[in-house]
PDB file of N, CA, C and O in Angstrom:
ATOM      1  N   UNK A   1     156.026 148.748 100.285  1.00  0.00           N
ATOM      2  CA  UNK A   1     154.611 149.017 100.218  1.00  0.00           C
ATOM      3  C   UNK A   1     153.983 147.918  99.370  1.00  0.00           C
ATOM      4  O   UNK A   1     154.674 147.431  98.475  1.00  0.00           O
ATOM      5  N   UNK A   2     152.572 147.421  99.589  1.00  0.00           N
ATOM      6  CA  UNK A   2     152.329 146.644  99.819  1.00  0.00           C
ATOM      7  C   UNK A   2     151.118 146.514  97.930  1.00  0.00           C
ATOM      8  O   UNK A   2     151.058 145.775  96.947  1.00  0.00           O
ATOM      9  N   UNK A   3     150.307 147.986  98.554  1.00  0.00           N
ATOM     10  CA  UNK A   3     149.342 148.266  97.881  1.00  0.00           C
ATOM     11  C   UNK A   3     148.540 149.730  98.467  1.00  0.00           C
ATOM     12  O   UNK A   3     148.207 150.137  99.580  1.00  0.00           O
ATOM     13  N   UNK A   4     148.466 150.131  97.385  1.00  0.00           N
ATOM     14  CA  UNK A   4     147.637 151.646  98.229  1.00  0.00           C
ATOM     15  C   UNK A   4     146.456 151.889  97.108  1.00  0.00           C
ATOM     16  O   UNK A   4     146.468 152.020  95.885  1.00  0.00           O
ATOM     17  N   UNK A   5     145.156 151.883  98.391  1.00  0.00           N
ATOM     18  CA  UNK A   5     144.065 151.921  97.969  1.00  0.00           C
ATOM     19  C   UNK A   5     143.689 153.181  98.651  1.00  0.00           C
ATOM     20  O   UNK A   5     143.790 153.379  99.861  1.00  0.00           O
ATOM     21  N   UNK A   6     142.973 154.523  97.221  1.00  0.00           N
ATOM     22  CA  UNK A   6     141.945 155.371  98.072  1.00  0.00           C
ATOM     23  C   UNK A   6     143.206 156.419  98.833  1.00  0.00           C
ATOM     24  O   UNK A   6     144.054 157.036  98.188  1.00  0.00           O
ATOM     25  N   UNK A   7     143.100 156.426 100.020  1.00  0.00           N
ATOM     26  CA  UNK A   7     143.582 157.368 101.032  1.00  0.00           C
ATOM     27  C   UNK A   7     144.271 156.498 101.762  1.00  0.00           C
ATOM     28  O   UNK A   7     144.749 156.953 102.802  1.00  0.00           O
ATOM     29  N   UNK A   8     144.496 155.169 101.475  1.00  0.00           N
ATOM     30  CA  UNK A   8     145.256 154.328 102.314  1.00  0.00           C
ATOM     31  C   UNK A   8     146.524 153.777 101.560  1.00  0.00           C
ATOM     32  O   UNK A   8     146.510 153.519 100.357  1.00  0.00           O
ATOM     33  N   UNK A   9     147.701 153.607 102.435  1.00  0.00           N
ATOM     34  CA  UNK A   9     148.890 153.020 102.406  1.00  0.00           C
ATOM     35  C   UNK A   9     148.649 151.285 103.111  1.00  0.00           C
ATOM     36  O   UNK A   9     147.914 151.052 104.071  1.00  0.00           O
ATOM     37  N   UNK A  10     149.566 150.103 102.263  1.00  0.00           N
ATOM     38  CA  UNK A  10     149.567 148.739 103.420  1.00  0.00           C
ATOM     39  C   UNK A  10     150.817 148.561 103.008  1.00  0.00           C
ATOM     40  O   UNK A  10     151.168 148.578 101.828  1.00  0.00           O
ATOM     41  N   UNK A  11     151.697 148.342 104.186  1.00  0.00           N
ATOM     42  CA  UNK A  11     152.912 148.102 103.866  1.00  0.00           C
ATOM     43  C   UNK A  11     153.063 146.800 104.880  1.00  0.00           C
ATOM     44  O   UNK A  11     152.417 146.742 105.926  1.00  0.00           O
ATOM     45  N   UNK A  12     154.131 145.594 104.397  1.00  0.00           N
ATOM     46  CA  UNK A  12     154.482 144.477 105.037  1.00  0.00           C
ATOM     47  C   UNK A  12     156.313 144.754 105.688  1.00  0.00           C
ATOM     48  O   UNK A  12     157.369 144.724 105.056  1.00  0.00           O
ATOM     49  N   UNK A  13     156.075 144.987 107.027  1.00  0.00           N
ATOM     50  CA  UNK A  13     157.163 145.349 107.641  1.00  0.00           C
ATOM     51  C   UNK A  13     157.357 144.149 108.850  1.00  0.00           C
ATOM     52  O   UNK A  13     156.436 143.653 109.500  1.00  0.00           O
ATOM     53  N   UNK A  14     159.012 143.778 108.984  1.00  0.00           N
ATOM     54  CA  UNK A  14     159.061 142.572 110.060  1.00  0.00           C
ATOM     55  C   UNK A  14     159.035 143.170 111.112  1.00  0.00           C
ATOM     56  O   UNK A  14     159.925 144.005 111.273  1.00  0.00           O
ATOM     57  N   UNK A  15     158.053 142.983 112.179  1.00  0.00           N
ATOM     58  CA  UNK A  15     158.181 143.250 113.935  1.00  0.00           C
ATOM     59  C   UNK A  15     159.016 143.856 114.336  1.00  0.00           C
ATOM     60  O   UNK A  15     158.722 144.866 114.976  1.00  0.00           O
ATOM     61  N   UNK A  16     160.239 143.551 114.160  1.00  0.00           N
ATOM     62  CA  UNK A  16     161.556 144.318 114.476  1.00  0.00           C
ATOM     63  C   UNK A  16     161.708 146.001 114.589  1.00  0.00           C
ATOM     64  O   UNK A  16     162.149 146.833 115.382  1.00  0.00           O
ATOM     65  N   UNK A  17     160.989 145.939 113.147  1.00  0.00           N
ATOM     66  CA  UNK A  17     161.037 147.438 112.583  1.00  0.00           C
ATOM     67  C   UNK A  17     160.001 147.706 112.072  1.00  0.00           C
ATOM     68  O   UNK A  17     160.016 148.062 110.894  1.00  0.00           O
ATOM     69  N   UNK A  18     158.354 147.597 113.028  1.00  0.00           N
ATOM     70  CA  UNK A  18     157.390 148.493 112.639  1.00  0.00           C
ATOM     71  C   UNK A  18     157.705 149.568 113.443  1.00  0.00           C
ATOM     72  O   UNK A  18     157.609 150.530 112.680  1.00  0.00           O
ATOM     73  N   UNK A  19     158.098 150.068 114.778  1.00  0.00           N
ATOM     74  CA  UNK A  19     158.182 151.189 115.323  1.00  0.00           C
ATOM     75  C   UNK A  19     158.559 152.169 114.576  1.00  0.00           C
ATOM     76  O   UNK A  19     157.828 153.142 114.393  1.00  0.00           O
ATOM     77  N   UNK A  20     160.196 152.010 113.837  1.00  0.00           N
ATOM     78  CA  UNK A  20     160.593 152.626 113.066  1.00  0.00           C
ATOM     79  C   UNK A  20     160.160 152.907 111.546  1.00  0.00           C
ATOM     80  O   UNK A  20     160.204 154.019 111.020  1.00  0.00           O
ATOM     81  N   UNK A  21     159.896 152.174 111.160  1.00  0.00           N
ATOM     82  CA  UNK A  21     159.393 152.725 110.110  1.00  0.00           C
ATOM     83  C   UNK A  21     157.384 153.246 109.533  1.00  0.00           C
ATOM     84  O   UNK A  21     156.983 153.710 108.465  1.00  0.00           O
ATOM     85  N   UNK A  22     156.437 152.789 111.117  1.00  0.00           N
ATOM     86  CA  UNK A  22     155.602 153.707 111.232  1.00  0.00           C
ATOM     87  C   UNK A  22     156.017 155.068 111.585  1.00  0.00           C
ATOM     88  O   UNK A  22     155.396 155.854 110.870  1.00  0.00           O
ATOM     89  N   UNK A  23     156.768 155.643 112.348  1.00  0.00           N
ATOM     90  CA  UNK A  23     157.606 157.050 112.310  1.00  0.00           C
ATOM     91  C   UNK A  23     157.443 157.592 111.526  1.00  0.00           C
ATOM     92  O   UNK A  23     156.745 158.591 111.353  1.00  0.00           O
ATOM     93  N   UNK A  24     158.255 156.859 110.699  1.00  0.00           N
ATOM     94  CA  UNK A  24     158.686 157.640 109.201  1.00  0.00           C
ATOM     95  C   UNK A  24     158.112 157.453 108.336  1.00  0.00           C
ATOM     96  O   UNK A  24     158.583 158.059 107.374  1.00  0.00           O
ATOM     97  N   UNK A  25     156.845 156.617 107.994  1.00  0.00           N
ATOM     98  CA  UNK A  25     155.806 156.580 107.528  1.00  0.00           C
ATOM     99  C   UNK A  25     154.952 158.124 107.280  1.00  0.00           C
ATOM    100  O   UNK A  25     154.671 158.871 106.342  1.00  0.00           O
ATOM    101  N   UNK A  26     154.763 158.049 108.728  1.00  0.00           N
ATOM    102  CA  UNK A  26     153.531 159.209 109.239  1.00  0.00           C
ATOM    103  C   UNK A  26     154.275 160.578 108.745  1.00  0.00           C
ATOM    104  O   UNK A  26     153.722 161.500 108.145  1.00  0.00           O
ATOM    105  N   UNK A  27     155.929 160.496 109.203  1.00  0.00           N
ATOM    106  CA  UNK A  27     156.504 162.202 108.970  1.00  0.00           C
ATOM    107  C   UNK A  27     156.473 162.191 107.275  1.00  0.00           C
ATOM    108  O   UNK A  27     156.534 163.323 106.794  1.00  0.00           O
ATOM    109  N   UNK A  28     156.417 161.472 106.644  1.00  0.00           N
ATOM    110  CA  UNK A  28     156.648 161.380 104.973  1.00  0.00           C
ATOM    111  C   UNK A  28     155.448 162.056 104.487  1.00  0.00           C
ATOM    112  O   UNK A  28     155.388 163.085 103.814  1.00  0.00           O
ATOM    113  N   UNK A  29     154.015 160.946 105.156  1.00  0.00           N
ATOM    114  CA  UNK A  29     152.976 161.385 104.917  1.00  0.00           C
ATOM    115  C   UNK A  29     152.095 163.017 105.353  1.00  0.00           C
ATOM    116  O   UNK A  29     151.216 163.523 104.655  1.00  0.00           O
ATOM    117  N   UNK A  30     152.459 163.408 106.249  1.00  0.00           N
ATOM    118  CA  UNK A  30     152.225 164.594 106.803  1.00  0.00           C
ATOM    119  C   UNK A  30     153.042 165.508 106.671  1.00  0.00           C
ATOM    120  O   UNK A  30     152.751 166.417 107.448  1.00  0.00           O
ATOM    121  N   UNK A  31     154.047 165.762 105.993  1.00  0.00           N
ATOM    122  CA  UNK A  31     155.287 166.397 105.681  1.00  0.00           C
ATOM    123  C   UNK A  31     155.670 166.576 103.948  1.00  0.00           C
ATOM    124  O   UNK A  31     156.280 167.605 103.659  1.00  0.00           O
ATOM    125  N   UNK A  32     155.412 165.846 103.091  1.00  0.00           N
ATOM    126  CA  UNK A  32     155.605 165.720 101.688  1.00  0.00           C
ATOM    127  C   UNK A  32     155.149 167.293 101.672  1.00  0.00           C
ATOM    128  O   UNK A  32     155.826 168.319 101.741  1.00  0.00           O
ATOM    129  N   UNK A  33     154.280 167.164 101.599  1.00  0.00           N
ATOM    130  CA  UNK A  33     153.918 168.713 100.731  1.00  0.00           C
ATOM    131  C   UNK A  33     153.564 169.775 101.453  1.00  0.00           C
ATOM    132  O   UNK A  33     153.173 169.265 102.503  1.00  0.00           O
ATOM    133  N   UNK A  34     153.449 170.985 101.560  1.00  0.00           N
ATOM    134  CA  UNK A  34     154.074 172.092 102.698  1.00  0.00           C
ATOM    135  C   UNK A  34     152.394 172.912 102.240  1.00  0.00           C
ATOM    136  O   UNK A  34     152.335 173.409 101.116  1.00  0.00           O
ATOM    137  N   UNK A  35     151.277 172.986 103.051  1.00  0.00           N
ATOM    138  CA  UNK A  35     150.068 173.892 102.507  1.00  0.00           C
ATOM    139  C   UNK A  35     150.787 175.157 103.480  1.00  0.00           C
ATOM    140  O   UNK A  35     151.673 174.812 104.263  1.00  0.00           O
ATOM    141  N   UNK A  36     150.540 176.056 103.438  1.00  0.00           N
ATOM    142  CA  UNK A  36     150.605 177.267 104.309  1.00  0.00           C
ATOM    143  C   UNK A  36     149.681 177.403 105.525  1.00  0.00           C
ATOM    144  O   UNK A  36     150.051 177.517 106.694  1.00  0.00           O
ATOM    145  N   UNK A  37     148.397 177.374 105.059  1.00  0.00           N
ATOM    146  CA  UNK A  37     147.190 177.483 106.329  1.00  0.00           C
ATOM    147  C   UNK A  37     146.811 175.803 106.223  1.00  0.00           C
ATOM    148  O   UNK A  37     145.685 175.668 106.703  1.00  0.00           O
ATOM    149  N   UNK A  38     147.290 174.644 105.819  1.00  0.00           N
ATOM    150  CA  UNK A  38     146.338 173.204 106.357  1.00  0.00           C
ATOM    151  C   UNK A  38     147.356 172.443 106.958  1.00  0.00           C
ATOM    152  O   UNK A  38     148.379 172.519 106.278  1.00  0.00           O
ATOM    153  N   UNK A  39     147.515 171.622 108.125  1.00  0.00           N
ATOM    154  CA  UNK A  39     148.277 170.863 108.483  1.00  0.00           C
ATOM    155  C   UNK A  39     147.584 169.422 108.112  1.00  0.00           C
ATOM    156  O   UNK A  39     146.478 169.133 108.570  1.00  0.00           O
ATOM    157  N   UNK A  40     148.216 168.658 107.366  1.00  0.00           N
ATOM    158  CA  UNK A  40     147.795 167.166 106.924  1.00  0.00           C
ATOM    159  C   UNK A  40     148.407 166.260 108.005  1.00  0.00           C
ATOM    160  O   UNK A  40     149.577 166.375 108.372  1.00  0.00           O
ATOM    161  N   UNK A  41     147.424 165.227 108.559  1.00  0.00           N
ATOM    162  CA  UNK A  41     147.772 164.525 109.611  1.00  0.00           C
ATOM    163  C   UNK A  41     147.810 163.005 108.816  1.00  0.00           C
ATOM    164  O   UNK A  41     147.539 162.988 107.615  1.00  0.00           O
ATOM    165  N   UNK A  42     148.212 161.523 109.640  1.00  0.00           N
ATOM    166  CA  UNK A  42     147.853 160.710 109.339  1.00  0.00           C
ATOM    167  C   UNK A  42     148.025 159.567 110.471  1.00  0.00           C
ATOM    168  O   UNK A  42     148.382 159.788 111.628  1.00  0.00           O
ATOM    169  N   UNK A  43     147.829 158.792 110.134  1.00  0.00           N
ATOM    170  CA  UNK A  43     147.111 157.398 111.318  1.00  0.00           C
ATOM    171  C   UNK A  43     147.867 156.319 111.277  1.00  0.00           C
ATOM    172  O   UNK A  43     148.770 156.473 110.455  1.00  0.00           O
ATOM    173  N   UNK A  44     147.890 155.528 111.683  1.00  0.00           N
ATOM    174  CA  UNK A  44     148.403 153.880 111.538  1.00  0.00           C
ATOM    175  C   UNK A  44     147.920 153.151 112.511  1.00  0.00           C
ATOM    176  O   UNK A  44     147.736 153.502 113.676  1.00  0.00           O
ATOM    177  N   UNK A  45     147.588 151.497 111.727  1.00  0.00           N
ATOM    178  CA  UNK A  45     147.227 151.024 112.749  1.00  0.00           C
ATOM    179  C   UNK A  45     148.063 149.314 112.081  1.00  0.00           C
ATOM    180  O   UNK A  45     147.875 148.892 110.940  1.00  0.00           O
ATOM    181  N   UNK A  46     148.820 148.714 112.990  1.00  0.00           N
ATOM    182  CA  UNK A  46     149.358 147.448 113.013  1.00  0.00           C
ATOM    183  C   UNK A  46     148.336 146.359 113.674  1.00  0.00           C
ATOM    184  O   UNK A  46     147.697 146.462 114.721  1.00  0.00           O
ATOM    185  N   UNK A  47     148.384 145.197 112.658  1.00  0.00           N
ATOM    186  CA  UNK A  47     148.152 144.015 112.846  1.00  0.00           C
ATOM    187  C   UNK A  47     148.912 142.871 111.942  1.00  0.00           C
ATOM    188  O   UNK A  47     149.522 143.050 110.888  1.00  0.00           O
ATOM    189  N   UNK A  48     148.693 141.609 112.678  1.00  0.00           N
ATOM    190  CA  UNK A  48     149.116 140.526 111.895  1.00  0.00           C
ATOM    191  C   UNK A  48     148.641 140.022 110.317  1.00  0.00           C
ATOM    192  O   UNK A  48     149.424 139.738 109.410  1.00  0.00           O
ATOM    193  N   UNK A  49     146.871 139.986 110.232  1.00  0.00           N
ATOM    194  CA  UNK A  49     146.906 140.218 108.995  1.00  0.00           C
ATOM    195  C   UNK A  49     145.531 141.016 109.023  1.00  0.00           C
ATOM    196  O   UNK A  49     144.885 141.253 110.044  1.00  0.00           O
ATOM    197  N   UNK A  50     145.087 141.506 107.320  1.00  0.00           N
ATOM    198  CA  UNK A  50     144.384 142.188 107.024  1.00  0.00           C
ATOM    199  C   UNK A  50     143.116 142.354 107.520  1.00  0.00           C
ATOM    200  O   UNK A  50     142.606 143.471 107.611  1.00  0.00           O
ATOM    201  N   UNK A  51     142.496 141.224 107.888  1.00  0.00           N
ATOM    202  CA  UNK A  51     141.097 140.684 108.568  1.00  0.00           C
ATOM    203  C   UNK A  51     141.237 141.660 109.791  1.00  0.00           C
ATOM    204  O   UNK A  51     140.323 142.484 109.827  1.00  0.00           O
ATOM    205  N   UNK A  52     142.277 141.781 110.927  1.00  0.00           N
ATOM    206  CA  UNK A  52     142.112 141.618 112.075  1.00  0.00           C
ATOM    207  C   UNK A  52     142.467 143.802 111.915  1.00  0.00           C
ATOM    208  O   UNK A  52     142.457 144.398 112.992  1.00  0.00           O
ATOM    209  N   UNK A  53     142.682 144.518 110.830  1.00  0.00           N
ATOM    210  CA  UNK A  53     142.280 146.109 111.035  1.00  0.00           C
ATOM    211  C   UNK A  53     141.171 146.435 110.491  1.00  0.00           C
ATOM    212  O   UNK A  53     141.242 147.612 110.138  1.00  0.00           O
ATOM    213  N   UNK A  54     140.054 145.918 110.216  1.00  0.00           N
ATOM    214  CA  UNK A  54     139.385 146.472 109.945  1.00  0.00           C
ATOM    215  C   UNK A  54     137.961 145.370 110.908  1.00  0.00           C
ATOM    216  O   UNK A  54     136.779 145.710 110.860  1.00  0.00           O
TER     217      UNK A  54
END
């Protein structure tokens, strides 16, 4: 991990293995902590560099 700002995660992962480890990103993030009635979701979005997600 890269830097986490706010509600956001940036992590620098090689091509090889963004599939895999956006996966397990998202189940970490939506899964850590157990509410009873809220299901917590989360997003990802890949690019080359920072300029080109937002």
């Amino acid at each position: 991990m890269l830097l986490q700002v706010h509600d956001e995660l940036i992590f620098e992962v090689k091509d090889d293995a963004i599939e895999k480890y956006t996966d397990k990103i998202k189940e970490i993030m939506e899964n850590t902590v157990n509410f009873e009635d809220i299901k917590l979701s989360a997003n990802g979005s890949v690019a080359k560099d920072w300029g080109a997600l937002k």
